[in-house]
C-alpha positions in Angstrom: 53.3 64.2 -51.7 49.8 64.7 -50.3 50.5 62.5 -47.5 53.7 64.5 -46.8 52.0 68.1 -46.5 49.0 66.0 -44.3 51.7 64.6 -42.0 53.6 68.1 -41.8 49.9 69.5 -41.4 49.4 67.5 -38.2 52.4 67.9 -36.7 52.0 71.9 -36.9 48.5 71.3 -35.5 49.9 68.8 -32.7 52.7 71.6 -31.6 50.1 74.5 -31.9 47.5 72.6 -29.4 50.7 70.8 -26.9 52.4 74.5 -26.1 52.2 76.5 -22.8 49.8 78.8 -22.3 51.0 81.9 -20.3 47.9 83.2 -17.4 47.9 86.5 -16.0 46.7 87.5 -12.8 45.2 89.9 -12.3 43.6 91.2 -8.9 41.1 94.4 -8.7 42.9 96.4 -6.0 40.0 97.8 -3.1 40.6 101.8 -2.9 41.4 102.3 0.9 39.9 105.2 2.4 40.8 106.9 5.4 37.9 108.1 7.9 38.1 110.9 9.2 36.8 111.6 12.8 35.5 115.3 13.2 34.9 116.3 16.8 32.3 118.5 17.0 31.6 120.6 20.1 28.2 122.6 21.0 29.0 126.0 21.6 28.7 126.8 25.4 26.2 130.0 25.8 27.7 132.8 27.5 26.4 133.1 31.3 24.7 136.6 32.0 24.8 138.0 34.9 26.4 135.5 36.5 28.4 137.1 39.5 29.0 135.0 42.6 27.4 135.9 46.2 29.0 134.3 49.5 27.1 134.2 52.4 28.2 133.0 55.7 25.9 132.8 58.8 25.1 129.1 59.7 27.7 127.7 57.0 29.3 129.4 54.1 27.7 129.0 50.8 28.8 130.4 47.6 25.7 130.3 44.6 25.3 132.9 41.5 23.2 135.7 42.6 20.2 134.8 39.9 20.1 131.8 42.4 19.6 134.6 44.9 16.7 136.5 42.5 15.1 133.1 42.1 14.9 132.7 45.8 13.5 136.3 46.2 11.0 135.4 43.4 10.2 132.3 45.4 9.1 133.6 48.9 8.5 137.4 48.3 5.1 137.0 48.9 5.4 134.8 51.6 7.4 137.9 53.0 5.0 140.5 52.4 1.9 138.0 54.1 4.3 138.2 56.8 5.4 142.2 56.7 1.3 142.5 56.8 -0.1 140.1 59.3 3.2 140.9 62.3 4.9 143.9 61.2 8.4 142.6 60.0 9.1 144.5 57.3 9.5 142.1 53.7 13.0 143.2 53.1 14.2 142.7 56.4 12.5 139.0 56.1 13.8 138.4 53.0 17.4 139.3 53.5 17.5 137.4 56.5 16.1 134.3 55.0 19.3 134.8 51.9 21.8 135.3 54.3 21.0 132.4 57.3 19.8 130.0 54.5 22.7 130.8 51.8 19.5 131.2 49.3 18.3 128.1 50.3 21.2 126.5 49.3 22.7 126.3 52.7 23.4 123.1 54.4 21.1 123.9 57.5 18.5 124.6 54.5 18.8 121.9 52.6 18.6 119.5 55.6 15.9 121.3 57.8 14.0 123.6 55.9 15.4 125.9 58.6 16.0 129.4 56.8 16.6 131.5 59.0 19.3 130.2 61.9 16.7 129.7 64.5 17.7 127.3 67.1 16.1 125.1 69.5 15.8 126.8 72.6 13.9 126.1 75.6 10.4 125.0 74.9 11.1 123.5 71.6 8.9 120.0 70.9 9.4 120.1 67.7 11.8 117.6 65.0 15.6 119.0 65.8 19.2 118.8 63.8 22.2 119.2 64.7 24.5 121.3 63.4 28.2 123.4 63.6 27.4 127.2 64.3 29.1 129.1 67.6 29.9 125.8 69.2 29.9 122.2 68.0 26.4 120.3 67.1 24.4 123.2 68.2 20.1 122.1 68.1 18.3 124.1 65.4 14.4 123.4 64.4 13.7 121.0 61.6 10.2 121.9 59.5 8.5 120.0 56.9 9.3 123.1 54.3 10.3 126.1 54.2 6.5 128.4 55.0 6.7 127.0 58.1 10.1 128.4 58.8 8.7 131.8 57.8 6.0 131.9 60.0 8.2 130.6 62.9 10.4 133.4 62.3 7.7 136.1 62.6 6.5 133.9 65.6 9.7 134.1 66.9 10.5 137.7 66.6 6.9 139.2 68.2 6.7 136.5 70.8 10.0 137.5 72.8 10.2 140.8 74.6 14.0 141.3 73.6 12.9 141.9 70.2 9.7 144.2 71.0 11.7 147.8 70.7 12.0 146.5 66.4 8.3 146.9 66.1 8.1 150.6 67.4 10.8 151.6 64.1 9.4 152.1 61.0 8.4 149.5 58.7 10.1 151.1 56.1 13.3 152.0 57.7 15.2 148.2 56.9 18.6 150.3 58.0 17.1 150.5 61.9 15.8 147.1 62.1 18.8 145.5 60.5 21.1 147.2 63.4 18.2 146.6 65.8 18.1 142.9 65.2 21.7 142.9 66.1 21.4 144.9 69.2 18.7 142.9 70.5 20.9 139.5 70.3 19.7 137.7 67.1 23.3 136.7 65.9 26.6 137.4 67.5 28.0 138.5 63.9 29.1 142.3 64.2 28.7 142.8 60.4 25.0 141.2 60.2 23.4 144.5 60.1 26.0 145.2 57.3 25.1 142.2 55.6 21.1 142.7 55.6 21.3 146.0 54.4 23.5 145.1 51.9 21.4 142.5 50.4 18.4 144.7 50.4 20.1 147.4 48.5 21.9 145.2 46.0 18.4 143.2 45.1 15.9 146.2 45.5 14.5 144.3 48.4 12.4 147.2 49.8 10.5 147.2 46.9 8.5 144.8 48.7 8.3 147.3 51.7 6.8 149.6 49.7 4.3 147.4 47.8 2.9 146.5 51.3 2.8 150.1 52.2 1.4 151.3 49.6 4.9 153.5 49.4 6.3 154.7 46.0 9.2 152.9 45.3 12.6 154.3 44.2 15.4 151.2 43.1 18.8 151.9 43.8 21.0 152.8 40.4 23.9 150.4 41.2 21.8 147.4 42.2 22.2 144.3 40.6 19.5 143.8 38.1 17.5 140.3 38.0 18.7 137.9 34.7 14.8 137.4 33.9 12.3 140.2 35.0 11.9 141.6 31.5 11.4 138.0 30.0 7.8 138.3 31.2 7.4 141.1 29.6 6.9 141.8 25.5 6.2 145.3 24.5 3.2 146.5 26.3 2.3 142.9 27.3 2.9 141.4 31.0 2.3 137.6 31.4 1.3 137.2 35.1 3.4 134.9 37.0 2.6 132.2 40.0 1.6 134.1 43.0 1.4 138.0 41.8 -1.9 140.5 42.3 -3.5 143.1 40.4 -1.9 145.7 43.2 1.4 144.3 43.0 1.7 144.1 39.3 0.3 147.7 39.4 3.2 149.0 41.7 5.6 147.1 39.2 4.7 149.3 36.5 4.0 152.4 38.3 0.0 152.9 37.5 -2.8 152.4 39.4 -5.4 149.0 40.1 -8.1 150.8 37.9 -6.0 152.0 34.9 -5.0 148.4 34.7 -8.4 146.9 34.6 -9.6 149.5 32.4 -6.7 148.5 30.3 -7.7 144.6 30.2 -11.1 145.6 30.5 -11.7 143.4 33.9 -14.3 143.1 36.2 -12.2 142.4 39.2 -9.1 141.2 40.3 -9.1 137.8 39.8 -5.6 136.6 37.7 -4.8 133.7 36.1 -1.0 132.1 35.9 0.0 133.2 32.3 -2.6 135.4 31.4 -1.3 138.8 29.8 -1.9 142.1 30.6 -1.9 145.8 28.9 1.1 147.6 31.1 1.3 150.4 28.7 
């Protein structure tokens, strides 16, 4: 009998241990995510001031008129040397030198330093380029940089009789010598005088005039005001910028040399680049 329930023992035992185990799979399922790709765009600031100005003399050139204040800012005092040492009067320079040099962004400008449309002509020994104006290829003067473009236009004008009945106007009347410039044979355009006295009244160019003279000076109401001129300025504070004079700023803000150096308690009238002054 023992034997028996032994046997039967083993054989349960055997079939437990011989049978089929059953194996699940299992697999651990990666979560998928989906990127998303933001584009992100810097807002674009809004341009002030940013009205166009065509000029067309020795080629037509289209820039933003603070491209025009820059150029002002640029050779103004250039200009006024000028208005002072030959009797051309600063706005009359300076409105020449936008329109026949596109602001210095003319083609003629760019490649010559040539601002103001002055060609060859006889007697010339200086470096030449040729360009399109009345005729094909026409010879105009080549400089090393644009000074020397200034001072051969005040050369030019008080060195040839045609132009000698300009220096017995006023040097504060632009509207005379812009006609008289005309008359005398400097460009063939009928609208130039138009054009320079144009120029002069929209960017307050006889301001310059009347710094040299020692004039007061009265802007023009609709004139298009300069994107930066009051950046310079904080509150009563001025910072001086490259180039400008204890008179000039002094005209700027309507008071005199010696309020201003009582202001800033100086000695004389040296400036420095940067340094601020009491305006107010």
């Amino acid at each position: 009998m023992i034997k028996k329930i032994a046997c039967l023992f083993i054989i349960i035992l055997f079939i437990s241990c011989g049978g089929s185990k059953k194996y699940v799979s299992t697999s651990k399922k990666k979560p998928t995510t989906t990127k998303r790709t933001v584009k992100t765009t810097k807002p674009t600031a809004k341009p002030v001031n940013r009205e166009t100005e065509t000029m067309v003399s020795t080629s037509k050139t289209t820039v933003y008129t603070d491209v025009v204040f820059d150029y002002v800012n640029e050779f103004k005092n250039i200009a006024k040397s000028n208005m002072k040492d030959y009797g051309i009067p600063a706005s009359i320079i300076l409105a020449q030198g936008i329109l026949e040099s596109g602001a210095g962004r003319g083609d003629l400008a760019k490649r010559s330093n040539n601002h103001f449309g002055i060609k060859c002509h006889t007697g010339w020994e200086g470096e030449k380029v040729y360009h399109d104006d009345d005729a094909a290829q026409e010879c105009f003067r080549k400089y090393n940089d644009p000074a020397e473009s200034y001072k051969d236009h005040a050369l030019f004008l008080t060195g040839r009789s045609r132009y000698s009945s300009l220096f017995k106007l006023g040097k504060d009347d632009y509207e005379a010598w812009a006609k008289g410039l005309r008359k005398a044979g400097y460009a063939t355009d009928p609208r130039y005088p138009e054009k320079l006295i144009s120029y002069i009244e929209k960017y307050n160019l006889h301001q310059y005039d009347s710094e040299v003279l020692g004039n007061k000076y009265t802007p023009f109401d609709n004139a298009t005001r300069p994107i930066a001129v009051e950046s310079h300025q904080v509150g009563n504070l001025y910072e001086v910028q490259k180039g400008e004079t204890l008179y000039a700023i002094s005209k700027k803000f309507n008071i005199s040399v010696e309020d201003l150096k009582k202001k800033n308690d100086l000695k004389d009238n040296t400036l420095s680049i940067g340094q601020r002054l009491i305006v107010k």
